[in-house]
C-alpha positions in Angstrom: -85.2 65.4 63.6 -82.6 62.6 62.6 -81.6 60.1 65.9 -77.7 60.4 65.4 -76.7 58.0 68.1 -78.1 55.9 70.3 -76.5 54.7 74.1 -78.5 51.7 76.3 -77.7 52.6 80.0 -76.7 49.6 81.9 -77.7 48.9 85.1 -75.9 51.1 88.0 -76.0 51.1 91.4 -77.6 54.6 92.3 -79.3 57.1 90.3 -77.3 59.7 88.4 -78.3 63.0 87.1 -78.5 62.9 83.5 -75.9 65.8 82.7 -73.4 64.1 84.8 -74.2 60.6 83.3 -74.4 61.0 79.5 -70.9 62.6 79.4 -68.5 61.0 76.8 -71.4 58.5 75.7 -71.8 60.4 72.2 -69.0 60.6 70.0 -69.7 63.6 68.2 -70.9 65.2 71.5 -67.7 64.6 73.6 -67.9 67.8 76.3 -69.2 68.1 79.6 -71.0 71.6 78.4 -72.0 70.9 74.4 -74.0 68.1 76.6 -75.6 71.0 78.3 -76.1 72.9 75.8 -77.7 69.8 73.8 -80.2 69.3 76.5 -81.4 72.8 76.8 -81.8 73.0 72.8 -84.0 69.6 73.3 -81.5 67.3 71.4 -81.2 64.4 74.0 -84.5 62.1 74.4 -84.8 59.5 76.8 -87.0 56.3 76.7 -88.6 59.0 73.3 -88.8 61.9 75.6 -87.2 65.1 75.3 -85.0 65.2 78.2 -84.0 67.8 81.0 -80.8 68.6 83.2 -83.0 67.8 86.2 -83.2 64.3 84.9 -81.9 61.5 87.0 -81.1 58.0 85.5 -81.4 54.7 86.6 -80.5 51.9 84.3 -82.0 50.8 81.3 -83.2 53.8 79.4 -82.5 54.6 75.9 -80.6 58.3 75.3 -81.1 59.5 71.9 -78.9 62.4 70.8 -80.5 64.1 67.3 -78.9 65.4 64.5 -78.2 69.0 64.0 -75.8 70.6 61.5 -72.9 71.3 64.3 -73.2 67.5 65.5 -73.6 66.0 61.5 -70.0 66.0 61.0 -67.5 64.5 63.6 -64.1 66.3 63.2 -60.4 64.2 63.5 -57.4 66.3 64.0 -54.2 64.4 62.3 -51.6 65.6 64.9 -49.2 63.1 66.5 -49.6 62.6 70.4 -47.3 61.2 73.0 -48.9 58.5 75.2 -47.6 58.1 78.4 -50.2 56.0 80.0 -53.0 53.9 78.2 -55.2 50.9 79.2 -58.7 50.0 78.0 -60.0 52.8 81.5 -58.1 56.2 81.0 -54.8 57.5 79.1 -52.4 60.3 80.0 -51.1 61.9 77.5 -48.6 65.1 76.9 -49.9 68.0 75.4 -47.7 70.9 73.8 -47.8 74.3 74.4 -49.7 76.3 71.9 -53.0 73.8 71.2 -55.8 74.3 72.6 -57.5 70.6 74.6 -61.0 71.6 73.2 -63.8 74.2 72.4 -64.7 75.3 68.4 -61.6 75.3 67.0 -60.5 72.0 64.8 -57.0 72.2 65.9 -57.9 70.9 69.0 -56.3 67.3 71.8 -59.6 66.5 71.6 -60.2 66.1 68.1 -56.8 64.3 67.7 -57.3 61.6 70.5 -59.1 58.6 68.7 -56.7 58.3 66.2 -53.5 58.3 68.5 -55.3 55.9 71.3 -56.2 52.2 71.1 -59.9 51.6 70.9 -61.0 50.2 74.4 -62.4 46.7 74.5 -65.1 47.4 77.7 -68.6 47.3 77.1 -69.0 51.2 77.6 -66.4 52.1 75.7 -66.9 55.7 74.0 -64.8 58.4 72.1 -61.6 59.4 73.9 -62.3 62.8 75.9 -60.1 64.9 78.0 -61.5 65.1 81.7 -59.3 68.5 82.7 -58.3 71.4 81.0 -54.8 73.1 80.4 -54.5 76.3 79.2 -53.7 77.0 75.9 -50.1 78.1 76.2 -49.3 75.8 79.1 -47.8 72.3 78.7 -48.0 69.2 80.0 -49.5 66.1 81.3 -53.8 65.5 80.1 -55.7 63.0 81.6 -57.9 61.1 79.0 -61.2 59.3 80.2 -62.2 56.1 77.5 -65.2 54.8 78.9 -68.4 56.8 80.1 -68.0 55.0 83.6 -64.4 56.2 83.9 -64.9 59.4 82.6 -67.3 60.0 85.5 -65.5 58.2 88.3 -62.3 61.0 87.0 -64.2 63.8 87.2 -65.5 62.6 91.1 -61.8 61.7 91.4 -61.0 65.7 90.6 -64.1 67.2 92.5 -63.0 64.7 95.5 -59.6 66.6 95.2 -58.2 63.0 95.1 -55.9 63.8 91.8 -52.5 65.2 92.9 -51.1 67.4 90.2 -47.7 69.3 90.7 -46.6 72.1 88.2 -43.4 73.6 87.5 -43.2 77.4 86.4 -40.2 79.7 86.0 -41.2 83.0 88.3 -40.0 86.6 87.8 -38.0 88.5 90.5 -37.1 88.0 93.8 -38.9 84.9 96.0 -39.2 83.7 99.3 -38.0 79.8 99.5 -41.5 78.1 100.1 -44.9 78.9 101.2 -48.7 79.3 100.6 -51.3 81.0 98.6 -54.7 81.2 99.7 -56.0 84.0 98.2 -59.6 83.5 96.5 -60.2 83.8 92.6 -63.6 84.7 91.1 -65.6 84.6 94.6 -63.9 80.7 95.1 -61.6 79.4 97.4 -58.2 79.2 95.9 -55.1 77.5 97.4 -51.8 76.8 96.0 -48.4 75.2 98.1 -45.2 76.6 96.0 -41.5 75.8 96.6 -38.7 77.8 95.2 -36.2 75.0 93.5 -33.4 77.1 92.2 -33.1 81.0 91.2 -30.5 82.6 88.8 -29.6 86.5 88.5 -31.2 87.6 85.1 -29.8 90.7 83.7 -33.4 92.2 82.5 -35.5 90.2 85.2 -33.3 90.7 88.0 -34.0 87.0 89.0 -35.7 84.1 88.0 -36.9 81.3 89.7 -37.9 77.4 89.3 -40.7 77.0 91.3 -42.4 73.2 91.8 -46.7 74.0 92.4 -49.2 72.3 94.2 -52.7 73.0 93.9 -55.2 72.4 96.1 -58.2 73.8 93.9 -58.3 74.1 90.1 -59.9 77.7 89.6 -59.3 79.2 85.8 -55.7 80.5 85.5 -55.1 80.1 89.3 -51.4 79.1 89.3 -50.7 82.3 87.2 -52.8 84.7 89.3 -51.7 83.6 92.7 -47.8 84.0 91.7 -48.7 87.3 89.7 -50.4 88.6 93.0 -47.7 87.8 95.0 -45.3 89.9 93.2 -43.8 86.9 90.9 -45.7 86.7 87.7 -44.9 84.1 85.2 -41.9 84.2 82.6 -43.7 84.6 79.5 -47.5 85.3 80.4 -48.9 87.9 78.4 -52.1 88.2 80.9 -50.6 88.9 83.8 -47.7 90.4 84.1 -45.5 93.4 85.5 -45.0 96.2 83.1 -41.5 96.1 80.9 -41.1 92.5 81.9 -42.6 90.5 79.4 -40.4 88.0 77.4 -42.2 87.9 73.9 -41.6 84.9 71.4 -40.8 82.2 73.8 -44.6 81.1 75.5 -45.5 80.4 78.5 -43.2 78.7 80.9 -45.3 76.9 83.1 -45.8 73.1 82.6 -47.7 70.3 84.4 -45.5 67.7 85.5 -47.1 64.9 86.9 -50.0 63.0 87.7 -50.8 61.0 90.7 -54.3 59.0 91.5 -55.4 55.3 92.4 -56.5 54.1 89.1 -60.6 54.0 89.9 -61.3 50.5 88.2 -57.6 48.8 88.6 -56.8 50.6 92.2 -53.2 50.4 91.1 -51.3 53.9 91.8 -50.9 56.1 88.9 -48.0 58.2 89.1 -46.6 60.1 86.0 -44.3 62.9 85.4 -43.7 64.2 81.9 -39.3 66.2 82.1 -39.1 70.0 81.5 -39.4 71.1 78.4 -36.2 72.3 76.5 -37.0 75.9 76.8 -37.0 75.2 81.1 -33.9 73.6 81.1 -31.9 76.2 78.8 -32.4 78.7 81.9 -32.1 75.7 84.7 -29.9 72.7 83.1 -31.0 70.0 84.6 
């Protein structure tokens, strides 16, 4: 088979499993698991030999990535982001509700990011890939690795828990004012911190709360379990909900807010927060 694209490893200062490593260094292979997948099909050679996830590398080998049909064809997505935090590391940038950040679709944040971010100047400069998911209805702030060092350094910043990110949902029914979640999902510890910010009688949903969310793990759809086990299900979710309350036609109303880490290469603080979006703030003016 065809070489595709070709990445020298520069020299680093420990050994790093090859899975973790080659993340974000092809451009038509952007995702933490089409990586894995390329591996176990035999599509990644290193120094001319087919490769395994049990690798580890050092500095100085060559990765090859092969051609097959799926990687042949890179896809760009013409859909207009807004930026709200780019250097030559890392962006942040917003993403709607409604789009998915990546997978098999085209319509994807992931296939729309090199041509609404600057093209980073460092030596291990790669495509644009997200290091975080959102779900597909949800909205919010994305963070946005450039460079295959900063895309790994993120995702130790995440599995460190040293990324802070605080939500904002609008809950049905009545509330307590504050308190804590810790109530496992899928086998996995699961914690979440929620305060109560303001609640309004609702004729249909007898109240409705804006709650502020702080997550302490990231487990798959954990902000909208933990309220929806608690009695308080999201305004809008379609998964998990209390029967006769769901509002249809509206979305989702859960939306990640800001940001906050120590940028891992300029150690300046990163702190962003994205405002409500208009559907928020015609139940809660702000």
């Amino acid at each position: 088979m065809k070489t595709i694209e070709t990445h020298k490893v520069p020299l680093l200062e420990k050994p790093i499993r090859l899975q973790e490593y080659s993340v974000g260094i092809f451009t038509s292979l952007p995702t933490k698991s089409g990586l894995k997948k390329a591996i176990k099909k035999e599509l990644i050679l290193v120094n001319g030999k087919i490769a395994t996830t049990a690798l580890y590398i050092k500095g100085g080998e060559i990765i090859e990535l092969l051609q097959t049909k799926e990687n042949s064809q890179k896809k760009y997505f013409d859909f207009r982001l807004e930026v709200l935090f780019e250097d030559d590391y890392l962006a942040i940038i917003y993403k709607p509700a409604g789009i998915l950040v990546s997978g098999n679709s085209f319509a994807t944040i992931d296939n729309a990011l090199t041509q609404n971010l600057q093209k980073s100047i460092v030596a291990d400069a790669t495509r644009p890939r997200p290091v975080h998911r959102l779900d597909y209805p949800t909205s919010g702030l994305l963070l946005i690795g450039k460079t295959t060092a900063s895309i790994i350094a993120l995702n130790q910043l995440f599995e460190k828990k040293q990324i802070q990110k605080t939500y904002f949902a609008i809950s049905i029914g009545e509330m307590q004012k504050n308190g804590k979640i810790n109530l496992p999902i899928e086998d996995k510890n699961a914690f979440t911190s929620f305060e109560v910010i303001e609640t309004v009688e609702s004729p249909r949903f007898d109240f409705l709360n804006l709650v502020k969310l702080t997550p302490k793990t990231g487990r798959k759809h954990q902000l909208r379990k933990h309220l929806f086990t608690i009695g308080n299900p999201i305004l809008g979710d379609k998964e998990y909900f209390i029967k006769d309350l769901v509002l249809n036609g509206k979305g989702l109303f859960l939306h990640a807010s800001t940001l906050s880490f120590t940028h891992p290469f300029t150690k300046e603080t990163i702190n962003i927060t994205k405002e409500l979006p208009k559907k928020f703030k015609k139940i809660f003016p702000q």
